[in-house]
C-alpha positions in Angstrom: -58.7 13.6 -36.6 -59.2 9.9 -37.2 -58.5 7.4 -34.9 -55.6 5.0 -35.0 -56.7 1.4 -35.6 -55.5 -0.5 -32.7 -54.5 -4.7 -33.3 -56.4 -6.9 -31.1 -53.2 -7.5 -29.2 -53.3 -4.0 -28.2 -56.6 -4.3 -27.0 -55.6 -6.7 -24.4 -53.0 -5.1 -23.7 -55.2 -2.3 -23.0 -57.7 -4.6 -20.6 -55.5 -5.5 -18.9 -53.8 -2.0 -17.7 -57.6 -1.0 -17.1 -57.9 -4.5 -15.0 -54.7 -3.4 -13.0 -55.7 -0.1 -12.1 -59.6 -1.0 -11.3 -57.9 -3.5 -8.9 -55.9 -2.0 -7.7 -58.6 1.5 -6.8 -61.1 -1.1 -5.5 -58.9 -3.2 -3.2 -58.9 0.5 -1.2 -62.5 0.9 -0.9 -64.7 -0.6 1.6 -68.8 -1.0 1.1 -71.4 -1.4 -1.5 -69.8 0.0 -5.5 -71.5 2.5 -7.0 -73.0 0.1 -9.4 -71.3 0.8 -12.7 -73.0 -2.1 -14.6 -76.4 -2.3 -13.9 -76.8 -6.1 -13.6 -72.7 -6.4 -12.3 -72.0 -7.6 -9.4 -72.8 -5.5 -6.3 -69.2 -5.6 -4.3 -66.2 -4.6 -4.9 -64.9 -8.5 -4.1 -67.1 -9.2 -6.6 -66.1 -7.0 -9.1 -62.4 -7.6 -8.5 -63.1 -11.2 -9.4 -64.9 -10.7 -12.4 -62.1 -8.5 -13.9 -59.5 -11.1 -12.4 -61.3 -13.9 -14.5 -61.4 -12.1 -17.6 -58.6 -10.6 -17.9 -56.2 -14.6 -16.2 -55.1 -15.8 -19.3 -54.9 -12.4 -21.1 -50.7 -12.9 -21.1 -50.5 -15.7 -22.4 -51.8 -14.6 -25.5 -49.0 -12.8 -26.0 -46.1 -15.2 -25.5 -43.3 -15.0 -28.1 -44.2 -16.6 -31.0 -45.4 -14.9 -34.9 -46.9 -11.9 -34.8 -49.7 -13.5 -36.8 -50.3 -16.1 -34.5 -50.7 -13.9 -31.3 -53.2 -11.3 -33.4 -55.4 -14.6 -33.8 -54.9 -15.7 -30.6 -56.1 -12.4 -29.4 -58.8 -11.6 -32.0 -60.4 -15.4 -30.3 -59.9 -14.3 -27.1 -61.8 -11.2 -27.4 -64.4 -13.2 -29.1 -64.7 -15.1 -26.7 -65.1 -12.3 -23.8 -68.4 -10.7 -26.3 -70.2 -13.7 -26.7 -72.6 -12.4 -23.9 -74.2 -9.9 -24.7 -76.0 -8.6 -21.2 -73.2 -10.7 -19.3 -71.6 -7.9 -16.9 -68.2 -9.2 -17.9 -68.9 -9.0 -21.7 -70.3 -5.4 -20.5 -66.8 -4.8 -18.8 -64.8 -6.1 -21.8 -67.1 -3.8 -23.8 -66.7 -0.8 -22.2 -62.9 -0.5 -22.3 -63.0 -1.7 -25.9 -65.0 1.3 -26.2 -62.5 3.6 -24.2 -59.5 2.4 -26.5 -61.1 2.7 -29.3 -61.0 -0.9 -31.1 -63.6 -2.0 -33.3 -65.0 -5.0 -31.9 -68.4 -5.2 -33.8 -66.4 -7.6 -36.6 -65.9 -10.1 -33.4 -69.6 -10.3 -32.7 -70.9 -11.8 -36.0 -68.5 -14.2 -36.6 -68.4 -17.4 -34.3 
């Protein structure tokens, strides 16, 4: 069975459920993470932070306006989010990508 191919809209629609539900799990834990990214930060405090700063102006990219408009605005969002390629929060941004199945490869050749 094929995949459906999600918009870019839904994609960060779909970071930022993930980003409220890592949150929210890692505000209730105490101690070192378990170190999901390799080269990610090594708190949870940390790692709360990183996913708040990604995913802060994720919202506003979907204020009313054309449909159009808000696909482009999220398309350069999630440009902007894999421009690092070993970044941990490019890694982060990848990983869920991955999870909801949109094609993000198009976004990394194109500046």
């Amino acid at each position: 069975m094929a995949l459906r191919r999600i918009s870019a809209q839904e994609a960060v629609i779909g970071l930022m459920s993930f980003a409220f539900i890592e949150i929210r799990t890692m505000g209730y834990r105490r101690g070192p993470t378990l170190q999901e990214w390799p080269d990610g930060p090594e708190d949870y405090h940390e790692q709360i932070r990183m996913i708040a700063d990604i995913c802060h102006n994720l919202p506003g990219d979907l204020r009313p306006g054309s449909k159009r408009r808000r696909e482009r605005k999220a398309i350069e969002r999630l440009r902007f989010f894999l421009r690092g390629s070993n970044d941990p929060a490019a890694q982060w941004v990848r990983t869920r990508l991955d999870v909801l199945g949109y094609d993000y490869r198009p976004l990394l050749g194109s500046k």
